[in-house]
C-alpha positions as CSV (number, residue, x, y, z in Angstrom):
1,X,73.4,57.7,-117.5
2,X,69.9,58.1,-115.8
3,X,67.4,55.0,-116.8
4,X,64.0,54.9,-114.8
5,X,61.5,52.0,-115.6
6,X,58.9,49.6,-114.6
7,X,59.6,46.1,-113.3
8,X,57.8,43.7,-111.4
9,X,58.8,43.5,-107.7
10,X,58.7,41.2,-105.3
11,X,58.5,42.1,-101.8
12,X,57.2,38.9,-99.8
13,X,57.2,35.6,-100.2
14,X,53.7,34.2,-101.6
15,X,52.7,38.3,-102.6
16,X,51.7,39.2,-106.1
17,X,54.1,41.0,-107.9
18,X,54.0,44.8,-107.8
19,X,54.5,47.2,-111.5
20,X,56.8,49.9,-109.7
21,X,59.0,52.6,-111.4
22,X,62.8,51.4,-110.4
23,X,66.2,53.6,-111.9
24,X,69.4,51.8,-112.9
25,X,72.1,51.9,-110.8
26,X,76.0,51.0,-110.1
27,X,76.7,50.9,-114.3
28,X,80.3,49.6,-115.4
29,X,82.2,49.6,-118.1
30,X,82.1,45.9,-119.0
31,X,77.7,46.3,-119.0
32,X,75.3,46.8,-121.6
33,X,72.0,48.2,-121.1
34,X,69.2,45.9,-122.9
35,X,65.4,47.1,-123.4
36,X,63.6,43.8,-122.8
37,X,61.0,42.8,-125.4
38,X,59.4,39.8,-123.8
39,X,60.0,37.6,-121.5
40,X,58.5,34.1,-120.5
41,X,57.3,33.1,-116.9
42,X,59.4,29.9,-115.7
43,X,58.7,27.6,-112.8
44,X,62.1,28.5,-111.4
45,X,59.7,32.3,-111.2
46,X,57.1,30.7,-109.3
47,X,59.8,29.0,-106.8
48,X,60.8,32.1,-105.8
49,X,57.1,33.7,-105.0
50,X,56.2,30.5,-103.7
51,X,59.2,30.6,-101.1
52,X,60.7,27.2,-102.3
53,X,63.8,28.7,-104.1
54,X,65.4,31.1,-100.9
55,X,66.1,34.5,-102.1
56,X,66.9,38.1,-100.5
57,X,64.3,40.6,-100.7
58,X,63.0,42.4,-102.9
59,X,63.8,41.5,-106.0
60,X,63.3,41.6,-109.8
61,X,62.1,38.2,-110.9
62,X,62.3,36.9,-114.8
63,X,65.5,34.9,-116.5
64,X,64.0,33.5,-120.0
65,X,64.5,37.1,-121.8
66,X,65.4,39.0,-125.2
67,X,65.3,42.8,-126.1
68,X,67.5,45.1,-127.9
69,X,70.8,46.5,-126.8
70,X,70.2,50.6,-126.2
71,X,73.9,50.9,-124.1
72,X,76.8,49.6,-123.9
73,X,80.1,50.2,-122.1
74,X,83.0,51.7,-122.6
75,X,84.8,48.1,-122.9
76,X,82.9,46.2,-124.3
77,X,83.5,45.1,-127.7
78,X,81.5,42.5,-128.4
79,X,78.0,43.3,-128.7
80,X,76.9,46.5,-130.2
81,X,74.3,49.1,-129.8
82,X,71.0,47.9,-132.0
83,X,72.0,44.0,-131.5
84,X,68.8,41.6,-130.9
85,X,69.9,39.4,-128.2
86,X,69.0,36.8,-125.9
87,X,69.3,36.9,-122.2
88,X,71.6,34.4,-120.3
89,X,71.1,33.6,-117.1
90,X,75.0,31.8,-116.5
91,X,77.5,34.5,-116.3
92,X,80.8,32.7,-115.6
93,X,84.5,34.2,-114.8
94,X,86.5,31.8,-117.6
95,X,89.3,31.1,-114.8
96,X,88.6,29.4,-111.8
97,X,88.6,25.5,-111.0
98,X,85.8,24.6,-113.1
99,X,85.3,27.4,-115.9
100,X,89.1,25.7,-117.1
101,X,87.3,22.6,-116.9
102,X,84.6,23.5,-119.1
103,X,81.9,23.4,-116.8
104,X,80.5,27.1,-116.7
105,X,77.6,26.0,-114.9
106,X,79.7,25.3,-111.6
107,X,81.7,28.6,-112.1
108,X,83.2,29.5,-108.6
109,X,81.5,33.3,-108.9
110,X,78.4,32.1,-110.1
111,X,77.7,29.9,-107.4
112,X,78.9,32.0,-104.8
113,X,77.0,35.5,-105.9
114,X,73.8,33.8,-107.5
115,X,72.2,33.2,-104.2
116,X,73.0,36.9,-103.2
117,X,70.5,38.6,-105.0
118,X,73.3,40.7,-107.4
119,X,74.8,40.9,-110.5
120,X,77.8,39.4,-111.7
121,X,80.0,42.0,-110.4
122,X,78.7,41.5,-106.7
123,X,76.5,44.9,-107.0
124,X,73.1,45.3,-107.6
125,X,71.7,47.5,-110.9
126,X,68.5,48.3,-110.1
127,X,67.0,50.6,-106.7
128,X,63.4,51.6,-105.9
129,X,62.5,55.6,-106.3
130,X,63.1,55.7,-102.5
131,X,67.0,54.2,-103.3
132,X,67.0,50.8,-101.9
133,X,68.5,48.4,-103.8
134,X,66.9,45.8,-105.7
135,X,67.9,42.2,-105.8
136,X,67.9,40.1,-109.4
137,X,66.7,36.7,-109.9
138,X,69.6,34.6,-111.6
139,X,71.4,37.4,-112.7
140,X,69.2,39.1,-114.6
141,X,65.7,40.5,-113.0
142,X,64.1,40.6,-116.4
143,X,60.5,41.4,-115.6
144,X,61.4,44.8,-116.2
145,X,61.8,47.1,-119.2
146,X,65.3,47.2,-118.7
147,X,67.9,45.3,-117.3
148,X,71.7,46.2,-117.1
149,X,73.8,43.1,-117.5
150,X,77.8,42.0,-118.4
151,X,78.1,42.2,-122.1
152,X,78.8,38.4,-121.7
153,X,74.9,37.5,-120.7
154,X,73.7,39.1,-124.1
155,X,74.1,36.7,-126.7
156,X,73.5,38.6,-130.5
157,X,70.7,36.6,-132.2
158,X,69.3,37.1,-136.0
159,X,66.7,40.2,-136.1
160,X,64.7,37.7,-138.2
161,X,63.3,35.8,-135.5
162,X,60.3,37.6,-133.0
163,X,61.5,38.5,-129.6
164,X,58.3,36.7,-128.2
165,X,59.8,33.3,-129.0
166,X,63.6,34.2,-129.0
167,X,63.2,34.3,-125.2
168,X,62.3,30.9,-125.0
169,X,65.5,30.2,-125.7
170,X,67.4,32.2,-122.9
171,X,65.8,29.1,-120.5
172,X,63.4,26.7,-121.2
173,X,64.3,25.8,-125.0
174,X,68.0,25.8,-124.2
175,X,67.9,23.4,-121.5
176,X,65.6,21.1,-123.4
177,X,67.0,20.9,-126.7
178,X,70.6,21.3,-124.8
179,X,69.9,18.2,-122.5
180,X,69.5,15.9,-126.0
181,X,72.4,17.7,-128.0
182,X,75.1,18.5,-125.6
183,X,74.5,16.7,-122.3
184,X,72.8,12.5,-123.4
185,X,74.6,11.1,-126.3
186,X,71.6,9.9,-128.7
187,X,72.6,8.0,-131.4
188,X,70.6,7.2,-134.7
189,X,68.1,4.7,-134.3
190,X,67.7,5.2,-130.4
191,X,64.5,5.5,-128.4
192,X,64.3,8.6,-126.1
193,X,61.5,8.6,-123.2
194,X,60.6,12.9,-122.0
195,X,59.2,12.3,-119.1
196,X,57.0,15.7,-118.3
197,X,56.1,17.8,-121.5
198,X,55.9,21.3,-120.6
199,X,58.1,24.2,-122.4
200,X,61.2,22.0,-121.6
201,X,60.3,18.8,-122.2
202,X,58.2,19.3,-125.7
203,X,61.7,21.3,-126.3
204,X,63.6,17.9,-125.5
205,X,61.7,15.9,-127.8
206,X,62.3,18.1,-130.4
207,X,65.8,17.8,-129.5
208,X,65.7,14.3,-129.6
209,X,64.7,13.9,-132.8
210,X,67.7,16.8,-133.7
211,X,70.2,14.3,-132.7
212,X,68.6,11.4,-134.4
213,X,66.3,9.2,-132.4
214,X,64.5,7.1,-133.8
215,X,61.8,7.4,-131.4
216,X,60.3,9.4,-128.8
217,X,58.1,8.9,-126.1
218,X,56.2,11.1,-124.4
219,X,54.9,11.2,-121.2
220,X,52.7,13.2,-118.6
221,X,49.6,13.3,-116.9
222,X,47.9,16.4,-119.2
223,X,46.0,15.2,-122.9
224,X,46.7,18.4,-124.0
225,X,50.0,18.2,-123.3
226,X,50.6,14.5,-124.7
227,X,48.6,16.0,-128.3
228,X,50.8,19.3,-128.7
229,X,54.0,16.1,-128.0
230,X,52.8,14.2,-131.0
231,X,52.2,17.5,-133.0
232,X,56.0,18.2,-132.3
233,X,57.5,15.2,-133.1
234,X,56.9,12.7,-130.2
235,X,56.2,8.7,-131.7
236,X,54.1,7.4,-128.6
237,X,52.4,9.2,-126.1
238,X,52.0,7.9,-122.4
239,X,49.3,9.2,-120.1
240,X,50.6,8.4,-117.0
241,X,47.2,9.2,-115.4
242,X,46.0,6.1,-116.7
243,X,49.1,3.8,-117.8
244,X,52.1,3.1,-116.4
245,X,55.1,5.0,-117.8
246,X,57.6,2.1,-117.0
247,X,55.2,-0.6,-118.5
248,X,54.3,1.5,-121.6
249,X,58.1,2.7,-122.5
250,X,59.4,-1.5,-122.0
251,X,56.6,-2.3,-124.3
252,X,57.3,0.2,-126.9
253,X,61.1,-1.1,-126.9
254,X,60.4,-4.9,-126.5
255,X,61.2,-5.2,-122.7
256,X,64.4,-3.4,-123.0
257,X,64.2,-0.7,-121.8
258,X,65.0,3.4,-123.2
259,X,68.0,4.2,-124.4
260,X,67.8,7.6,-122.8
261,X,65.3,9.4,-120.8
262,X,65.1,13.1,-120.0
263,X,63.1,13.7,-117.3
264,X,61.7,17.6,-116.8
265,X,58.6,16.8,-114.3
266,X,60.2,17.4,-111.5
267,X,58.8,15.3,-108.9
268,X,60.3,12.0,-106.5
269,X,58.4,9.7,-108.7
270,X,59.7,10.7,-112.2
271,X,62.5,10.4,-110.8
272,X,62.1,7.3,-109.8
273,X,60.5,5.8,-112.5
274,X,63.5,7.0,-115.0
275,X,65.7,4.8,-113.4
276,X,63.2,2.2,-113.6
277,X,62.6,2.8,-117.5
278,X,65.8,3.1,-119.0
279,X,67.7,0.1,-120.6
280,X,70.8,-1.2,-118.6
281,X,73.8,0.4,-120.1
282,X,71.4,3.9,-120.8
283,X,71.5,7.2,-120.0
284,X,68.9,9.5,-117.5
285,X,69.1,12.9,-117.7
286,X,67.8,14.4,-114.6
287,X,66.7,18.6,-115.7
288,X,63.2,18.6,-113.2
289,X,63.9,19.5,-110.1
290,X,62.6,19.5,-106.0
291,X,62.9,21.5,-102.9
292,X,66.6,21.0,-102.1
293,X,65.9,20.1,-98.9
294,X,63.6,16.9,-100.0
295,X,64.5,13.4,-100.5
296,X,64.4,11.4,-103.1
297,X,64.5,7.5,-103.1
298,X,65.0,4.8,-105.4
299,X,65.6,1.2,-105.7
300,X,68.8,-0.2,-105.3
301,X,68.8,-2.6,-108.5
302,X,67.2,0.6,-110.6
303,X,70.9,1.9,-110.5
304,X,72.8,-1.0,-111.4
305,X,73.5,-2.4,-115.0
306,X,76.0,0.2,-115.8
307,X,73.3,3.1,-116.1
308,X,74.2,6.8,-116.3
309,X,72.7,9.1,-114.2
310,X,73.3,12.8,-114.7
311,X,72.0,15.9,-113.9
312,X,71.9,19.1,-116.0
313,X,70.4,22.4,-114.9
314,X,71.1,24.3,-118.9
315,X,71.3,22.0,-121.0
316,X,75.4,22.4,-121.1
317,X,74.6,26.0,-122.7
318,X,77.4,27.2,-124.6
319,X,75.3,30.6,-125.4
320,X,77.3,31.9,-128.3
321,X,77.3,29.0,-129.7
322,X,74.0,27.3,-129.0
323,X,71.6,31.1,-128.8
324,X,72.3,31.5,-132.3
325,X,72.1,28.0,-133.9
326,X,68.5,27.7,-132.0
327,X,67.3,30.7,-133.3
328,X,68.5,29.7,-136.9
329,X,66.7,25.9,-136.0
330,X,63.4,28.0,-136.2
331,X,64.0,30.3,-138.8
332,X,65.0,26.7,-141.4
333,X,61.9,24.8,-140.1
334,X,63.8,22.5,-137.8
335,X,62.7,23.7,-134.2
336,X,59.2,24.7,-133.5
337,X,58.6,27.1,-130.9
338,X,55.3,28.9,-131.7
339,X,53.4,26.1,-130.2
340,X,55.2,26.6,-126.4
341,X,53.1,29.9,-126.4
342,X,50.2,29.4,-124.8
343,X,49.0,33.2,-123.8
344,X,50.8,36.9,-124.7
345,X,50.1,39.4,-121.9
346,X,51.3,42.8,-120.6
347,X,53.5,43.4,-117.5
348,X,50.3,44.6,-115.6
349,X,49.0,40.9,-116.2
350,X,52.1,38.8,-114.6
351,X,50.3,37.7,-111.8
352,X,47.5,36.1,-113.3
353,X,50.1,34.6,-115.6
354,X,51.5,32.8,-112.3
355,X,48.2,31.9,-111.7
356,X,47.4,30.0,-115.0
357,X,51.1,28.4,-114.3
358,X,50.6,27.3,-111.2
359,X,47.3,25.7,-112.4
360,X,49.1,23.8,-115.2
361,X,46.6,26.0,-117.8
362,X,49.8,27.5,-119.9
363,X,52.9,25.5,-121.4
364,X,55.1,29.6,-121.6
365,X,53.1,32.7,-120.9
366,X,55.3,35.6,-122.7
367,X,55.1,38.9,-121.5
368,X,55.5,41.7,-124.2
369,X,57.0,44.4,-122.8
């Protein structure tokens, strides 16, 4: 099967993409060939091209995908020619140490190839027109009109809902709404605190009040940010340009404290302040993220009084499960996602898509491919 198509390349760290013609490669039995529709630009993207996440070069960047199925192999049975489906970007083997444990997201293979560059099956699927392979970003390399993946990684979805905010859900939606559904355990009546409310975090929220909190505050240092919070759901909003996050959230829940905080900023203080902010006997789930090689520090006493701590990087995805119910969230009403799209661009635009990311001047640019 001969595939040839455009994708955006990475060659150097800190260079703009490049729109090249690259050809499919190394196609198994167990893969399915998906035409990408759109895909969203991520701050795990800009890690990459900014050098802060340590990849092999070149590569394919773009994990937040969805498309249509064109191919698929000669074993697979589960997903069909036709099929709208979202992209995941956690491939996992089902038998070592910790897939029998149910934690996917540790799989032994997944860990071990990930920082390679490859696919799931230890090869790459994509080569330049000269023939030189092609590294993909978290399994996938989906800033590309194609991309070649185990049947496992595309998840069938309804053809109702539009492929520009189905791929929302492949990364950004899924860990949010996942973090307050599958990972904390809110009950009814509780107070959740988001700290950060960019395409995560305003999906957190949302989540929150899925699993029947109460209340929700939200916090970050953008107005435009805190007003599209309150539009989604969000019961207090927290400019933490201006007020402190720790004071605001203990005197929203009468010096107590929050029952669980979800923090997606990603920076040593938000980290910090969610120990500070939740009640003793709460939960903090940690989703933002740092340079692994950074430090961060917190007082001692934060972490007593029986507090949970945890750390989730998708929101404990269960794809088949979870793609579907999201998509079917939005379709009934219950999950907004419209409102994460801040711009719609072409493939040719990507890098001044980085650009309005890296500014903070977009909450999900999509690119419609």
């Amino acid at each position: 099967m001969s595939l040839k198509y455009r994708a955006a390349v990475l060659h150097e760290i800190g260079a703009p993409l490049a729109i090249e013609q690259v050809q499919g490669i190394n196609l198994s039995p167990t893969d399915v060939v998906v035409r990408v529709q759109a895909a969203g630009l991520c701050h795990t993207d800009l890690e990459a091209i900014d050098g802060s996440l340590h990849y092999p070069l070149p590569m394919i960047l773009g994990h937040e995908a969805s498309g249509i199925v064109e191919h698929v192999g000669s074993a697979v049975t589960n997903v069909r020619a036709g099929d709208h489906v979202i992209l995941s970007w956690n491939p996992h083997c089902g038998r070592c140490f910790h897939c029998d444990r149910g934690q996917p997201i540790l799989c032994e293979t997944y860990l071990s190839e990930g920082p390679k560059g490859v696919q799931f099956d230890g090869l790459s699927k994509a080569a330049l027109v000269d023939g030189e392979a092609l590294c993909h970003l978290m399994f996938l390399g989906a800033f590309a009109e194609i991309c070649i993946v185990p049947a496992q990684q595309a998840i069938p979805v309804s053809k109702d809902i539009p492929f520009d905010l189905s791929c929302l859900i492949g990364c950004g939606v899924m860990t949010g709404v996942g973090a307050a559904l599958n990972v904390a355990d809110i009950q009814h009546g509780d107070t959740a605190l988001v700290i950060g409310c960019g395409a995560v975090g305003l999906s957190a929220i949302q989540g929150a009040l899925m699993a029947g909190a109460t209340a929700v505050i939200a916090v970050d240092l953008d107005e435009r940010k805190l007003a599209l919070a309150a539009k989604l759901g969000a019961t207090h909003t927290v400019n933490a340009r201006h007020v402190d996050a720790v004071e605001a959230t203990r005197e929203a829940t009468r010096g107590r404290g929050a029952d669980v905080i979800i923090e997606c900023a990603g920076n040593s203080l938000t980290f910090r302040q969610s120990t500070e902010a939740v009640r003793v006997g709460g939960q903090v789930i940690w989703l933002g993220k740092i340079d692994v090689s950074k430090d961060a520090s917190f007082r001692w006493g934060s972490l007593m009084g029986e507090k949970h701590l945890r750390r989730s990087s998708y929101g404990g995805a269960r794809p088949r499960i979870d793609f579907p119910f999201l998509a079917q969230a939005y379709l009934s009403g219950k999950l907004k996602l419209d409102e994460l799209v801040t711009r719609r661009i072409k493939l040719e635009e990507i890098n001044q898509g980085f650009e309005d990311l890296r500014a903070g001047r977009s909450i999900r640019t999509v690119v419609k491919l």
